[in-house]
C-alpha positions in Angstrom: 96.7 113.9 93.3 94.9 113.1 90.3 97.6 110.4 89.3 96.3 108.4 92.4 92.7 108.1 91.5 94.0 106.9 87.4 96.5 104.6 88.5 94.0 103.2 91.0 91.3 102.6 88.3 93.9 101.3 85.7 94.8 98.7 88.5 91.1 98.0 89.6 90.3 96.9 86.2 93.1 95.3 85.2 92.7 92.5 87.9 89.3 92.1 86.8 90.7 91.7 83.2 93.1 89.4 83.8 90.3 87.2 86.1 88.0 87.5 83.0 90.5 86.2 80.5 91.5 83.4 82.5 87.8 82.2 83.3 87.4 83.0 79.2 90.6 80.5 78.6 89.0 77.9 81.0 85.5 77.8 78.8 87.1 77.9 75.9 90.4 75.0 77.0 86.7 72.6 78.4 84.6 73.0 75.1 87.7 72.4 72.8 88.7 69.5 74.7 85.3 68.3 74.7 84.6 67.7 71.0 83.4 64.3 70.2 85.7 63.7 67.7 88.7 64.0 69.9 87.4 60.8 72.2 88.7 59.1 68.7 92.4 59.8 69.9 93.1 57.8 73.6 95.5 60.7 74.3 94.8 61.8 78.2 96.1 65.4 77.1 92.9 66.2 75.7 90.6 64.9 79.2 93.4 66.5 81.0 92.6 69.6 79.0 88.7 69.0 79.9 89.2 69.2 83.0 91.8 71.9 83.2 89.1 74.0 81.4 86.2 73.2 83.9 88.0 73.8 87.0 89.7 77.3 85.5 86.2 78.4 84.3 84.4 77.3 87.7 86.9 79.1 90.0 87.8 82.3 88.0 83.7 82.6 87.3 83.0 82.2 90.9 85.1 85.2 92.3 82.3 87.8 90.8 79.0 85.8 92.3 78.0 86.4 95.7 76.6 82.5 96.9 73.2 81.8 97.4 72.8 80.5 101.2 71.2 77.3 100.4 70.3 76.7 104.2 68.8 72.7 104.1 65.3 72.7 106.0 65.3 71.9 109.4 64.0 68.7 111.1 61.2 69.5 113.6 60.0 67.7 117.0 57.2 66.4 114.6 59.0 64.1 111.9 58.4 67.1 109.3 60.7 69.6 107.6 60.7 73.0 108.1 62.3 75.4 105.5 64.0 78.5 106.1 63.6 81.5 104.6 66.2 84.5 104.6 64.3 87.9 105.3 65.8 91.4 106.0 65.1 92.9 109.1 67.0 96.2 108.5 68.2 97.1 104.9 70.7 99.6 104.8 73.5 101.2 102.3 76.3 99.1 103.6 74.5 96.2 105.3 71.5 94.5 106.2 70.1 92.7 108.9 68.7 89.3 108.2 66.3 86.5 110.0 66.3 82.7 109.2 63.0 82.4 109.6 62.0 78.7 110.1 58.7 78.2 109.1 55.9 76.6 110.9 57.9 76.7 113.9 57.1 78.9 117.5 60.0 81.5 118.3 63.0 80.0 120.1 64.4 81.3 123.7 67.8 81.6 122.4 68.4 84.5 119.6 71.6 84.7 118.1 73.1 87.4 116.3 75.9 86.4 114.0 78.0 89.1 113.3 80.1 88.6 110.3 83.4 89.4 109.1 84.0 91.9 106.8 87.7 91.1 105.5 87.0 90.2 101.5 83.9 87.2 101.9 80.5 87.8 102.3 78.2 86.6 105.3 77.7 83.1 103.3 81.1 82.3 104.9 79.1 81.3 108.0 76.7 79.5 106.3 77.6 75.7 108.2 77.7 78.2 111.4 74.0 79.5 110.8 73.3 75.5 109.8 74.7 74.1 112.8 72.3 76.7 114.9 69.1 77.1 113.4 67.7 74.0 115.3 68.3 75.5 118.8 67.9 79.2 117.8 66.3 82.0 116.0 69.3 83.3 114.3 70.1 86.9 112.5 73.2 87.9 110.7 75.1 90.9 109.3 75.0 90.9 105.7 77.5 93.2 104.4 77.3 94.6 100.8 79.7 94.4 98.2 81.9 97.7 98.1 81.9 98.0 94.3 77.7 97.8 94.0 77.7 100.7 96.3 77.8 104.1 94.8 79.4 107.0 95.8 76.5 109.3 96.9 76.4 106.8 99.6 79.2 108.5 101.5 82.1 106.5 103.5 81.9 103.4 105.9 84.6 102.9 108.2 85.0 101.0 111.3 83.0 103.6 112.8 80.0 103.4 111.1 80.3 99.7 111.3 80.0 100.2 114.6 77.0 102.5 114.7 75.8 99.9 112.5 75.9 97.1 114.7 74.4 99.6 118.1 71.4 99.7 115.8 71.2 96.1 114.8 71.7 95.4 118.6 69.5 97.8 120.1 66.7 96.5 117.5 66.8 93.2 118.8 66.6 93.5 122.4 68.1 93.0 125.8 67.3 88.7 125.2 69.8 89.0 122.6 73.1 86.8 122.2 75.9 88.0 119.9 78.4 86.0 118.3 81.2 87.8 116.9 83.3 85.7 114.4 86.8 86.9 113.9 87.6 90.0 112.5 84.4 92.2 113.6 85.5 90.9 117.5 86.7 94.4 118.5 83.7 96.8 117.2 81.3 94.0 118.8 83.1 94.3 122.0 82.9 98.4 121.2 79.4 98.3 120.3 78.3 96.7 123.3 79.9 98.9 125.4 78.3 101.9 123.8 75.0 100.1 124.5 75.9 99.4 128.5 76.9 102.9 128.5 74.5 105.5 127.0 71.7 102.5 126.6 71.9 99.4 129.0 68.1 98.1 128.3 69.1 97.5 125.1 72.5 95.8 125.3 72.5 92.2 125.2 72.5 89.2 127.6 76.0 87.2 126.1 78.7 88.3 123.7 80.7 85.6 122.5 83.4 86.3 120.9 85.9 84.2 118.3 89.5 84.4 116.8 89.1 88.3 116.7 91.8 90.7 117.2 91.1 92.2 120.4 94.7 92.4 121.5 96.9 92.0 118.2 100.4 92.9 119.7 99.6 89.3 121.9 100.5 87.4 119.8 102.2 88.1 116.5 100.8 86.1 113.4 101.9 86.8 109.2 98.7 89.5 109.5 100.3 91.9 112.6 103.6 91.4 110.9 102.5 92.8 107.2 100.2 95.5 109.3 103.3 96.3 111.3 105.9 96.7 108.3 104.0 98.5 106.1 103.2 102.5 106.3 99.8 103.8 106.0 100.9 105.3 103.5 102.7 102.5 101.7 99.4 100.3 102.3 97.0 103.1 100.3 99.5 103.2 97.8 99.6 99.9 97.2 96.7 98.0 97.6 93.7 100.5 97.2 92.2 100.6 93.9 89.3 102.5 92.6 86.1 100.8 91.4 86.2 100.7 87.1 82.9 101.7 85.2 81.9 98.1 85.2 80.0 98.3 88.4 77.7 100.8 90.4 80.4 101.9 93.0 82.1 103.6 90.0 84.8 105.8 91.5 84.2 104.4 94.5 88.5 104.1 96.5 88.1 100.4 97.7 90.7 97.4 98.7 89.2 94.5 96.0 88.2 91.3 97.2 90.6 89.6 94.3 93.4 91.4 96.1 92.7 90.4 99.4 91.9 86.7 97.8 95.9 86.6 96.3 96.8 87.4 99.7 95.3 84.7 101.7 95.5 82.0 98.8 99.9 83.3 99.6 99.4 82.5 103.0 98.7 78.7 102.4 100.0 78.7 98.8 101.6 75.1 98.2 97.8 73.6 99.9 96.2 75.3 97.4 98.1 74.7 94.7 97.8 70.7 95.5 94.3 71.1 96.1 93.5 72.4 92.4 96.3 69.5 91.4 94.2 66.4 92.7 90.7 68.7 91.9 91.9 68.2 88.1 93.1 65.2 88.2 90.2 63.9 89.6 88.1 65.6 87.2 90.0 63.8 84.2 89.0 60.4 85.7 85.8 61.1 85.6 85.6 61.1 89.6 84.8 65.0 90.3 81.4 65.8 91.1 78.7 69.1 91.4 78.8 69.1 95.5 82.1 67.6 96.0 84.4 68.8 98.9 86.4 70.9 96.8 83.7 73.0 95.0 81.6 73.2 97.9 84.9 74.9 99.8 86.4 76.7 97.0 83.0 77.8 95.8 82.9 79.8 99.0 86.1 80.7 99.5 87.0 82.5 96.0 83.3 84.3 96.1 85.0 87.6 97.3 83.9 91.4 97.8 85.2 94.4 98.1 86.1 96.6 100.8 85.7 100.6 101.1 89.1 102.1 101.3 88.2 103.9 104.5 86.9 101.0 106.5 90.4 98.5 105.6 93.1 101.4 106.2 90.9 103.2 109.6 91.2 98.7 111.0 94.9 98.3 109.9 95.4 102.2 111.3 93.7 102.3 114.8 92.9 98.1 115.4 96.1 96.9 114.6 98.9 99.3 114.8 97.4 101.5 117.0 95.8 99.2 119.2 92.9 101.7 120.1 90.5 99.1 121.8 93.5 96.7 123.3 94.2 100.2 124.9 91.3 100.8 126.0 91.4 104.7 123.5 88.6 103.8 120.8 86.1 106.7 119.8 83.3 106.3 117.8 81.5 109.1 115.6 82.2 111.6 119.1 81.8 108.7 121.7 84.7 107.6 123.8 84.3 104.3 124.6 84.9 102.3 127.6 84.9 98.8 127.5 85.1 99.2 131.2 81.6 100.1 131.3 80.1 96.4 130.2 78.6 95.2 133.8 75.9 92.8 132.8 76.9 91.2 130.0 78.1 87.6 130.2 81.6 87.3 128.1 83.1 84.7 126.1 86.1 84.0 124.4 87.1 81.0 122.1 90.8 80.7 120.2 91.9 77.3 118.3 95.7 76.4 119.4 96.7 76.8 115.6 94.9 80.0 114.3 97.4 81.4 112.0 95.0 84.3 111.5 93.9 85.5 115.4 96.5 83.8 117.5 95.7 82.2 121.0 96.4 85.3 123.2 94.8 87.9 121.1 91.1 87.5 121.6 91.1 86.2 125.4 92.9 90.0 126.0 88.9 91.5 125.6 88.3 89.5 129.3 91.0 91.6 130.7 89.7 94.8 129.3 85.8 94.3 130.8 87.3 95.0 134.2 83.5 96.0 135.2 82.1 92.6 134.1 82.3 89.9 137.2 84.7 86.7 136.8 81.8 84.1 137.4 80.1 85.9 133.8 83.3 85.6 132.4 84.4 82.6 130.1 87.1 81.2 127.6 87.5 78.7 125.9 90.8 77.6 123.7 90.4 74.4 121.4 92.9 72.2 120.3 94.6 71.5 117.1 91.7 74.1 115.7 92.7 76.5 112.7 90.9 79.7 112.2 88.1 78.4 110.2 87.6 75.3 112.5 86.2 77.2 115.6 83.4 78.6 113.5 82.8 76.6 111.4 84.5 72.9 111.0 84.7 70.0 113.1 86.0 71.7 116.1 83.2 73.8 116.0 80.6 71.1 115.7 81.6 68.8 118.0 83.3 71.1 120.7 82.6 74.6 120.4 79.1 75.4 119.6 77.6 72.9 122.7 80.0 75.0 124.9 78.6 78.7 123.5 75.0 77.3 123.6 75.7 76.1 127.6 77.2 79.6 127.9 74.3 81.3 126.8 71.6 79.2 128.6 73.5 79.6 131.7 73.6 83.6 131.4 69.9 82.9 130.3 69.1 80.8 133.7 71.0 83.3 135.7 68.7 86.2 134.3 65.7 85.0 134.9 66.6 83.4 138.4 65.9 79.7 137.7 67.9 77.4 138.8 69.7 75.4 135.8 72.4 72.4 136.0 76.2 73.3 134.7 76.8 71.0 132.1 80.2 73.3 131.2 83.0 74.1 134.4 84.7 76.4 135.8 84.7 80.1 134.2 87.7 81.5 132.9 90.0 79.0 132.3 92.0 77.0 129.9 90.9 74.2 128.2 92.9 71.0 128.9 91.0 68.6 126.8 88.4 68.4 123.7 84.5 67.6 125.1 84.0 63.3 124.6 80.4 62.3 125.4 78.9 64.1 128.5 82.5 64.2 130.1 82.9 67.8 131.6 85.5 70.5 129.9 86.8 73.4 131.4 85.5 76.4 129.7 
């Protein structure tokens, strides 16, 4: 047993070695390269080498710093700006509950919840998602902590308590709420809210949307069922979790790192990246790269990673994916069975893109089949074409398409609540999309 724990360690820091060195070799390869002396020699090596060194040193820097959220002020009714200021709501060991507050500006009748996805990035992955909604809502968001900053005395976090977690964040914002679930907390959302309608229905909430999660995985197979599927539980601790190195407060701490979970989605899409990075350095050796460019403002997002707790990654692999607790219907949480059955009054969404190589269309919609207690006429999906994974929440597809349908969604549940009479500007319930929303034109939903 003790050989586990060592070889776990030895592993944990030598990833973060070999990400040190390389960010070390990038500093060093751009101030080299950049001695004035060398613009004497009209040799591109050495502005190739530049720019080599800057991008290296950017990316490999960036997997350690959790981003900043940067949210832009938002235009008021009144011609002026009002900024918005991130505030926690509910601080706890694992993670927090925070509120964009928009200052100067009188509480909104939509309330949004963001729940975000704990699978290796932090909450700042939604960042365009909170942007695009501040002006129509008073949104809140899961802020999950970085496993490694977490000590040991803490105790464990598994979906379980993630669960619990989001009951309390739920229940502390009120029955007016409006959850959005963005991919891979989907299930425990749907769990969560079910708990509520169960043992607590004042305090559940009025909508639950929900967006390429895995409610369903055996729907639809993508490369993520098909690695959880081949692989043991045992051959999954054994391999990918690590244990935290002295470097960091978590010390000791069994987690699965965020730079391991990085190398596996960067293998998913591996030739795109590696082009990406290409034309980023070329670029930069022309003298055409620049501080807020498309690439760094993606990649400076996407390679900001965090750990996991060992508990929480193998307990979703184990009872989410291979043993499809909530598709079935079987989930338990800390002592309480729970029956997604038992959601009456909340209105349900769904939304899937047609090429989500990460939650594919099939797996997410399943969760309407499963609230067998909630009517069809609360019940909605929607299925967007030509959308990736990251395009329903948070690109173009999302803009343009998806977020005017969840915001009709929710103002509809809203009008039906309160008994006032409100005009459709979505159709029909519970049915496939056929077409992308142009102008005021009507889309089924």
């Amino acid at each position: 047993m003790a050989k586990q724990p060592l070889k776990g360690l030895i592993s944990y820091d030598a990833m973060e070695t070999i990400r040190n060195t390389n960010e070390w070799l990038g500093a060093s390869a751009r101030a080299m390269a950049s001695y004035p002396i060398f613009a004497m020699v009209p040799h591109p090596m050495f502005r190739l080498m530049s720019a080599w060194g800057r991008v290296t040193e950017r990316s490999f820097s960036r997997m350690v710093i959790k981003p900043d959220w940067n949210i832009p002020p938002i235009a008021g009714a009144d011609g002026q700006d009002h900024i918005v200021y991130v505030e926690p709501v509910l601080k706890r060991d694992f993670g927090d509950l925070l509120h964009f507050r928009v200052a100067r500006r009188e509480p909104m009748e939509r309330k949004i919840l963001l729940v975000a996805p704990m699978s290796g990035h932090y909450a700042t992955l939604l960042r365009s998602t909170v942007t695009s909604l501040l002006p129509d809502a008073d949104v809140y968001i899961t802020d999950w902590h970085n496993a490694r900053n977490i000590p040991v005395s803490k105790g464990k976090f598994d979906i379980e308590d993630y669960t619990d977690y989001l009951v309390e964040f739920m229940s502390h914002l009120g029955p007016e709420l409006n959850v959005i679930a963005v991919c891979q907390p989907a299930p425990l959302a749907l769990a969560a809210t079910a708990l509520l309608a169960e043992h607590d229905p004042k305090k559940q909430p009025r909508t639950l949307t929900l967006i390429g999660g895995p409610i369903n995985p055996d729907a639809a197979a993508t490369e993520v069922t098909d690695f959880g599927n081949r692989m043991t539980m045992g051959e999954l601790e054994y391999l990918v979790i690590q244990q935290v190195g002295f470097k960091y407060k978590g010390a000791g701490r069994m987690v699965y790192p965020g730079l391991a979970q990085l190398a596996s989605f960067i293998a998913m899409n591996a030739e795109t990246h590696a082009e990406a990075f290409i034309d980023k350095i070329f670029s930069e050796a022309r003298g055409e790269g620049s501080e807020a460019d498309r690439h760094n403002k993606f990649y400076d997002e996407y390679l900001a990673v965090m750990d996991m707790t060992a508990e929480f990654y193998l307990s979703t692999v184990e009872r989410i994916f291979k043993g499809l607790e909530i598709a079935e219907n079987r989930f338990v949480a800390n002592g309480k069975p729970v029956d997604i059955g038992k959601i009456k009054d909340v209105a349900v969404m769904t939304v899937e893109g047609t090429n989500d190589d990460i939650s594919a269309p099939g797996q997410c919609v399943a969760a309407l089949d499963l609230c067998t207690g909630v009517p069809e006429d609360k019940k909605a999906q929607h299925l967007e074409p030509g959308a990736g994974h990251y395009g329903i929440f948070a690109g173009k597809s999302w803009r343009l398409n998806i977020r005017p349908l969840v915001l009709d969604f929710i103002d509809e549940a809203s009008a039906e609540a309160e008994r006032k009479p409100k005009r459709k500007r979505g159709a029909e319930p519970h049915a496939n999309v056929t077409e992308p929303l142009k102008n005021d034109s009507k889309v089924a939903v």
